[in-house]
Each structure stands twice: as C-alpha cells, then as structure tokens.
C-alpha positions in Angstrom: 9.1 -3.5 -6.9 8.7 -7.2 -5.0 6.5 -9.7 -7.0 4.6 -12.0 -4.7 4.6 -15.6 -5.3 2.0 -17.6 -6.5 1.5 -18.9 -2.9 1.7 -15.6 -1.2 -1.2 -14.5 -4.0 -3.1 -18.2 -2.9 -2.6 -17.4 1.2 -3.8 -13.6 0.3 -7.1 -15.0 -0.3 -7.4 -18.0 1.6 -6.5 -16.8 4.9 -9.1 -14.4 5.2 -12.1 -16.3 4.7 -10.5 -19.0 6.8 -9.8 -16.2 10.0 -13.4 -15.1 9.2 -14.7 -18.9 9.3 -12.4 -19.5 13.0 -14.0 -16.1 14.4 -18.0 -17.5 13.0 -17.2 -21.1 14.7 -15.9 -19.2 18.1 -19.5 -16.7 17.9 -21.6 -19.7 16.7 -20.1 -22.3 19.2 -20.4 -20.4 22.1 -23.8 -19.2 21.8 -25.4 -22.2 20.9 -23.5 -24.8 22.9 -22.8 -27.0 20.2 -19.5 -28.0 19.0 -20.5 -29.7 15.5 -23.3 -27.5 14.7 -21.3 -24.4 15.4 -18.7 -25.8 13.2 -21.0 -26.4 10.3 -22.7 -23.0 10.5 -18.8 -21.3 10.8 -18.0 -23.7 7.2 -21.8 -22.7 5.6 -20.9 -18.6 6.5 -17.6 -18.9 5.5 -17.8 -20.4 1.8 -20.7 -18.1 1.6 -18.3 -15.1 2.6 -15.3 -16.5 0.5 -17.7 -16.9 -2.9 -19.1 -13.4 -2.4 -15.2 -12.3 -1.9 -14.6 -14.3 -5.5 -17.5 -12.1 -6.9 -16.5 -9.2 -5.7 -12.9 -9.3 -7.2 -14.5 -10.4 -10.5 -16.4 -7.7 -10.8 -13.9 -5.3 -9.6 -10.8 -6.3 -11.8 -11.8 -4.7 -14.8 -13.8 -1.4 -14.5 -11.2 -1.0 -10.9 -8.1 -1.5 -13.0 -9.6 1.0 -15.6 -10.8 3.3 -12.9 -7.4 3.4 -11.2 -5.2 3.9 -14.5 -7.5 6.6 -15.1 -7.0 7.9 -11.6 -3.1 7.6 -12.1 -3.0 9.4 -15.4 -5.0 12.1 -14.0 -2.3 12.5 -10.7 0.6 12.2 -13.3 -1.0 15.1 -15.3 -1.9 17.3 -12.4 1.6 16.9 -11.1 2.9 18.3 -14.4 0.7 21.4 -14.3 2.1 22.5 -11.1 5.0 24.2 -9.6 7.5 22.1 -9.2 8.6 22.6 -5.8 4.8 21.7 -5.0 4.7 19.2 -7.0 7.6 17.5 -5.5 6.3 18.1 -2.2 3.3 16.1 -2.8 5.6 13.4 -3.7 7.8 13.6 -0.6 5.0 12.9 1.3 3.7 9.8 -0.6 7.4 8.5 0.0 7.2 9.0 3.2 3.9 7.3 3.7 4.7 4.4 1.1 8.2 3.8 1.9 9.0 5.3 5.1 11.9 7.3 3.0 12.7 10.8 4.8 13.6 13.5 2.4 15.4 16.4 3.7 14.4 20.4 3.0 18.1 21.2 1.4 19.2 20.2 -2.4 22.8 19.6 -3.5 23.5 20.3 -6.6 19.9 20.3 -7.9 19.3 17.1 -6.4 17.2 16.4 -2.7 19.1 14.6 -0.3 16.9 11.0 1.2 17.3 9.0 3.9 15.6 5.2 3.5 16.6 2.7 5.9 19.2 4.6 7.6 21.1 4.7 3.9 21.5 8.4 2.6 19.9 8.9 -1.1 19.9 11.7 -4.2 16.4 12.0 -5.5 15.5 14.0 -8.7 12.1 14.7 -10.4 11.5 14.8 -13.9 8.5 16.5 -14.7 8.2 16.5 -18.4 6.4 14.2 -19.7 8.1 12.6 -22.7 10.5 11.0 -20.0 12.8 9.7 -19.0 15.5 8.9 -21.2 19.4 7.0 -21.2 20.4 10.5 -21.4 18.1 11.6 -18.3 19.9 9.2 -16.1 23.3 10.0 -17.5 22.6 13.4 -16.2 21.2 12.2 -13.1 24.3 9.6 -12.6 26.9 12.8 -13.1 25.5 14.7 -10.3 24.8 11.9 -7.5 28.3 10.8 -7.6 28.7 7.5 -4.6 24.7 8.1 -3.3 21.9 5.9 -4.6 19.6 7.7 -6.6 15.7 7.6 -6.9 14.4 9.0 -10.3 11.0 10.3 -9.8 9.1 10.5 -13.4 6.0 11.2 -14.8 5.9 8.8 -17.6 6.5 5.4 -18.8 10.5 4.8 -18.8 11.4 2.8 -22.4 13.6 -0.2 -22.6 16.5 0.8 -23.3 16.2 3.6 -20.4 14.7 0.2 -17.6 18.2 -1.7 -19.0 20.4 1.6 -18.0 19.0 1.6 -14.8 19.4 -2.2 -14.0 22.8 -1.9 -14.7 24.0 1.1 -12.8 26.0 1.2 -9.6 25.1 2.8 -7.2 21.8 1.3 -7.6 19.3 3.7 -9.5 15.5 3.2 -9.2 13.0 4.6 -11.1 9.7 5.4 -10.0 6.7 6.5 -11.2 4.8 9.1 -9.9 1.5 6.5 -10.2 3.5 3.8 -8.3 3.0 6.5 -4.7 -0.6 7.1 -2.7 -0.3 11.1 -3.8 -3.2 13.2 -1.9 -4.0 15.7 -4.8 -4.8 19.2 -2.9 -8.8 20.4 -3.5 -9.5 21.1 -7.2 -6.5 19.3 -8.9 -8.1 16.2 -9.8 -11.8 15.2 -11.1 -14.0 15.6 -8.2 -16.0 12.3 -8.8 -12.7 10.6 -7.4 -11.6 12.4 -4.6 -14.2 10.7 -2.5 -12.9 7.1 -3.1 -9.3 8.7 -2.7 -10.3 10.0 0.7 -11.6 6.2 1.9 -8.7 4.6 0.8 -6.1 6.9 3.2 -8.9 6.7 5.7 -8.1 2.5 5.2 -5.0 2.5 4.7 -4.2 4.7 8.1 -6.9 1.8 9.8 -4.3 -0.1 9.2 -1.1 1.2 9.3 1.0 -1.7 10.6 2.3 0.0 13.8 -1.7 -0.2 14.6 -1.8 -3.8 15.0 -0.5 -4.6 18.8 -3.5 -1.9 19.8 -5.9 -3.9 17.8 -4.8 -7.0 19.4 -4.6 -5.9 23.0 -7.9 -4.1 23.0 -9.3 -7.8 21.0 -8.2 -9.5 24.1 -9.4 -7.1 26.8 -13.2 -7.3 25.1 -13.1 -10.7 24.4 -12.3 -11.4 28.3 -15.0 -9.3 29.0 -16.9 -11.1 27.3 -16.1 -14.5 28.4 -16.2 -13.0 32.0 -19.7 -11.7 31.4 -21.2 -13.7 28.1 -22.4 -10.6 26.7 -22.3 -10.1 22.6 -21.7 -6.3 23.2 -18.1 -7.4 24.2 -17.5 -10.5 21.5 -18.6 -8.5 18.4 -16.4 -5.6 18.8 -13.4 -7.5 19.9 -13.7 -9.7 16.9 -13.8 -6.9 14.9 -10.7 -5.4 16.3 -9.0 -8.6 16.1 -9.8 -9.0 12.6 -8.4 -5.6 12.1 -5.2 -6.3 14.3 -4.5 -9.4 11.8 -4.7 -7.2 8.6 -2.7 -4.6 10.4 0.0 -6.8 10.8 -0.3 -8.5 7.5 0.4 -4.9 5.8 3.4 -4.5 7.5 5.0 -8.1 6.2 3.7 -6.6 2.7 5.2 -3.5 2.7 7.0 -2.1 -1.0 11.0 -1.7 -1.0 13.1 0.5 -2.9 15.9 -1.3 -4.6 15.2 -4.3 -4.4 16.5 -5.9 -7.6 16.7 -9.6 -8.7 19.8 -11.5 -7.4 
C-alpha cells in the first residue's frame, strides 16, 4: 500500500477549505458588489468551515478508528463463516471496485486467474484464521509458477511471513480481507452498521473518479446560467457540483495500487 507524504496529508486538508473559501468569495462577491468585503466574509466562512473541519476529525479519530476496526473484524469473521466460493466472491468484487483488478470465473490449479493493469495475476484465499504463514506462501509460490500472486487472508500476516513476501519474485502481495470495501449480504454483519456501510458506497460511487468531467461540465453550464440570468437557483447548485467534480477528480490521483513496493 502507497504512504502519502507529509505534504500530500498537509494539501489533503488545506485545499478544501481553501476551494470552499474561493467558491464563498465568488457567492459573496457577486451578490453584494464588493470586492473587499466579499473577500473578508469568504476568509471569516472559511476559517470557520476549516476549524469545524479540525473538530470534526478530532472527534472522529478515535471512537471512528475503533468503530472501523470493529467493523473490519466483524467482515473478516463473517467471511470465515461462509462458503468459500461466496466468500471469495464478495472479495472479487471489492477488487474490482478498489483496484480495478478483473478476476476471471476459471481456477488453475486451485488458484483464480486476475487481470490488473493489463498484467495477468494468480490469486488465492486463505480463509482460516490463524494465517498466513512462510509455509502458506511456499505453497502459494509452487502453484503460480511465472504469474504475480495476490494472497487474500483473513488475518494479520507475522514478520517473518511480511519478509517472505518482500522478497519473492514474481512479486507477491498480501492482502487483507479488511484492507477491501466488502458489501456484507443482509444478516451477515451487526445490523447497527450496515446503515453507515450503505452511505459510504452511496459516497464513494458520488465520486467515483470517472464522475468528475460530468460534474465539471454540468458546474459550468449552471454557472453560465447563472451569470447569464443572476439567479442563485443556478450558482448554488453549480457550486455544489463543482465542488463535487474537484473531489471526484482528487480520488482518482489517490487511488490504492497493488505492488507497489519501495524501490
């Protein structure tokens, strides 16, 4: 998995409230004619969005990193309770959606043939829970001969098993079955969460980054209706949609890759 830099993390926050404060100046200036109080308003709403941002997050990082191991550990379970050709369905469907990785219907050798970015993979999924191990991978290494392999697991690898991996050519990646946006079917996961787990598909399809150039050209057509008829039933929506076009396309520069080791 890529690491952002502390400067990507710094623009990840800045560049919001500062889009937010441009699109406050452009509603503010324009309705009340005024260039320098427009701008101070824009700065006022925007420090004020920005520190409720900051509060947000503070309040979040804790009882959301809690909720969302919890959430995680519950998947991973559910996933070892069923079938495994369900099981693994789920998962070639959160692959898909996370990665964009194609996995076809037919298994060689016990293993399902992938294809991520027009390179041909093996995938396996170990389901017990104790795993994986060296020996798991030495298995796994045996069977996909020249492919790349993707070891989907349902527990925390150890040391000695992260090293193995590292070191293997063909690359090997191993991946956790928390790591992917699984959709758990009705019933297979506390109820209490399924709720936030719908809203966050529903979010992260809003902004699925091949969504953005729609965002932007409907942004444009409302906001020249609005500047051909000064109407704030045009400017509101198309700022909205431009907002939306911006973090569309933002998702798409920030999007996981599979093997991507350090040089």
């Amino acid at each position: 998995m890529q690491v952002k830099s502390g400067l990507a993390q710094g623009l990840d926050r800045v560049l919001p409230v500062a889009l937010f404060g441009l699109l406050c100046f452009v509603f503010y200036a324009g309705r009340l004619r005024n260039l320098l109080v427009g701008a101070a308003l824009a700065a006022l709403t925007a420090a004020l969005f920005g520190y409720a941002l900051l509060l947000l997050r503070r309040s979040r990082s804790g009882k959301g990193r809690r909720a969302l191991q919890e959430g995680r550990l519950a998947c991973e379970q559910a996933l070892q309770r069923m079938p495994r050709g369900k099981a693994f369905t789920l998962l070639r469907e959160a692959l898909g959606l996370k990665y964009g990785l194609f996995c076809e219907e037919t298994a060689k050798n016990g293993l399902f043939l992938g294809e991520y970015e027009g390179q041909r993979l093996a995938l396996f999924f170990l389901q017990a829970a104790d795993g994986p191990r060296v020996r798991d991978l030495q298995a796994f290494d045996r069977r996909r001969g020249e492919l790349p392999g993707l070891l989907l697991c349902c527990a925390q690898p150890d040391r000695a098993t992260l090293q193995y991996a590292a070191a293997t050519e063909p690359p090997l990646e191993i991946l956790r079955a928390a790591e992917l946006p699984i959709r758990l079917p009705a019933g297979e996961a506390p109820s209490k969460k399924q709720r936030g787990a719908k809203l966050r598909a529903l979010w992260r399809r809003a902004l699925f980054p091949g969504r953005a150039g729609g965002y932007m050209q409907a942004a444009a057509f409302l906001l020249a209706l609005y500047i051909v008829s000064d109407q704030l039933l045009y400017l509101v929506p198309g700022l909205f949609c431009a907002l939306m076009g911006s973090l569309a396309a933002r998702q798409g520069k920030r999007k996981p890759r599979l093997f991507a080791r350090e040089p």
